[in-house]
N, C-alpha and C positions, 0 to 999 in steps of 0.2 A: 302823788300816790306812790309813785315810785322809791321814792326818799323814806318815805313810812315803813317802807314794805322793808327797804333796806336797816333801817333800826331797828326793826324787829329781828332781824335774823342775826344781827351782831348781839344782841343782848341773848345772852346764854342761858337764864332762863325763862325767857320768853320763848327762842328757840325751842326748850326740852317741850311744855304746853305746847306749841304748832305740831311739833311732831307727834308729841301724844295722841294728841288730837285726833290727826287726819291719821294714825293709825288704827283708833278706836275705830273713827268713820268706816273704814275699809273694811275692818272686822265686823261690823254691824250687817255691811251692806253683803257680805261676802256669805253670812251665815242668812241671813234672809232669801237670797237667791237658792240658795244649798235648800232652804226648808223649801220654798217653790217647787225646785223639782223634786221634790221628795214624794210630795204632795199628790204630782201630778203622775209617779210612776204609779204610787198607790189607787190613786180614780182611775188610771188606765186597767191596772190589773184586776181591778175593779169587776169593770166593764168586760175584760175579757174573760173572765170566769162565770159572769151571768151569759154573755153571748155560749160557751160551754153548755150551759145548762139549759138555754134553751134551745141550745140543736139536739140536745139528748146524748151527748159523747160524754157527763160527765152528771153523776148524782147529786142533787140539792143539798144531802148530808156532805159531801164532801166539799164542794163548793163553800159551804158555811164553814167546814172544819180550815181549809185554806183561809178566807176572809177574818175568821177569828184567831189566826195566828199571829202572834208578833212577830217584828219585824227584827233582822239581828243589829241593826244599827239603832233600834233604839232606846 
């Protein structure tokens, strides 16, 4: 396995695909986590604009004008 792993990284364009590669990977995996919490500030604030609404600190109309705003990152 070793011996394998070792030919592959001498052969230079086998090398440039590994790297490719496992950059892609990372990038993948790095913008999926980023959309998770994105996700999840948006259901919190969500949630704390109806909790507003319903203690009475904060009007239905505004609450929706907030909730139907976009976001600047997106």
């Amino acid at each position: 396995m070793a011996e394998q792993f070792m030919e592959i990284l001498s052969n230079e364009d086998t090398l440039i695909f590994v790297v490719g590669g496992a950059l892609g990977l990372v990038a993948i995996v790095f913008c999926t986590i980023t959309g998770c919490i994105k996700q999840c500030a948006r259901e919190r604030t969500r949630r704390e604009i109806a909790a507003y609404i319903a203690e009475g600190s904060m009007q239905p109309d505004q609450g929706e004008r907030l909730i139907r705003a976009k976001f600047k990152d997106d």
